[in-house]
C-alpha positions as CSV (number, residue, x, y, z in Angstrom):
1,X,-9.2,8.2,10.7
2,X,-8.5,5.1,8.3
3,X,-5.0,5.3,6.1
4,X,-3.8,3.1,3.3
5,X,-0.2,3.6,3.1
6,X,1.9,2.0,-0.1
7,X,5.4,1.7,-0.6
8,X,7.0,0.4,-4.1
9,X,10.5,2.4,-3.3
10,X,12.7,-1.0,-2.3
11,X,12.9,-4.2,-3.1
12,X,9.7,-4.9,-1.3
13,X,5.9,-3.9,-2.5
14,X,4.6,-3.0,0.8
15,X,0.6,-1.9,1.9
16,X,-0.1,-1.0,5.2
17,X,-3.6,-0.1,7.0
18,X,-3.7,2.6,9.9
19,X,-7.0,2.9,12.0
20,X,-6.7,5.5,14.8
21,X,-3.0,5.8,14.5
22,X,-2.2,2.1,15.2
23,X,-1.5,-0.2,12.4
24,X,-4.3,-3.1,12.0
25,X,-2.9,-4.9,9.0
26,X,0.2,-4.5,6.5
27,X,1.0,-7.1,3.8
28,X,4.8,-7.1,2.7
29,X,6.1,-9.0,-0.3
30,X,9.9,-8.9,-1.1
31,X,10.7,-8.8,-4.6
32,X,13.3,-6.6,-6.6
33,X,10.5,-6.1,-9.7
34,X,6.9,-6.8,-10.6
35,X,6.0,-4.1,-7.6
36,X,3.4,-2.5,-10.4
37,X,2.1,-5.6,-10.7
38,X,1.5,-6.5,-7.4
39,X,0.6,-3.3,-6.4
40,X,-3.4,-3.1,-7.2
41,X,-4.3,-6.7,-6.5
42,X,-2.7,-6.4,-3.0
43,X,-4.4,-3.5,-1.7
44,X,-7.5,-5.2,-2.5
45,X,-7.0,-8.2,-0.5
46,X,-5.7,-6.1,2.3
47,X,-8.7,-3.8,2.1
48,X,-11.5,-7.3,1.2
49,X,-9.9,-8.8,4.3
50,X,-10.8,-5.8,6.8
51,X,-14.0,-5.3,4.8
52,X,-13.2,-1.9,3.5
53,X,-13.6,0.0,0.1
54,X,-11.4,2.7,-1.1
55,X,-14.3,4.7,-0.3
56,X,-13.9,4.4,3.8
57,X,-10.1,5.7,3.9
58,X,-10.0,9.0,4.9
59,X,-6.2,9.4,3.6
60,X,-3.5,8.2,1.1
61,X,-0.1,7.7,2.3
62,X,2.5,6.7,-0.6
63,X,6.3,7.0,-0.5
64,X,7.3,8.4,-4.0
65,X,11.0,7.9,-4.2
66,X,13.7,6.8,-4.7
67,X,13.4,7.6,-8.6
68,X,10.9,8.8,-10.4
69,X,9.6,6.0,-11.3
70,X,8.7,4.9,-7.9
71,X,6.0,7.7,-7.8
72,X,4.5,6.1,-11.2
73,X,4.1,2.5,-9.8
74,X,1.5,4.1,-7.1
């Protein structure tokens, strides 16, 4: 099972890549804004460099908080 877990909840913009529950890849940037920004482009990178489409994950994984604006970014 294949999941693609965000986080946008600190002061990082984090995407992570799961594959038979051990991570293969996970792309951090630190930055205290712009994480909606960031957000789309750098799951597709992640997903281009494993050769994947949105299509082959099997689950989402997204951390919503804190703040409701949090859950918007994602």
């Amino acid at each position: 099972m294949r999941i693609l877990a965000i986080d946008t909840g600190g002061d990082s913009c984090a995407v992570a890549l799961y594959a038979d529950g051990k991570a293969i890849a996970e792309t951090i940037i630190p930055t205290q804004r712009d994480q909606a920004k960031i957000l789309a482009p750098l799951t597709a990178e992640l997903l281009s460099t494993n050769t994947l489409t949105t299509q082959a994950i099997d689950r989402f994984a997204i951390a919503t908080g804190p703040g409701s604006f949090t859950g918007l970014r994602v």
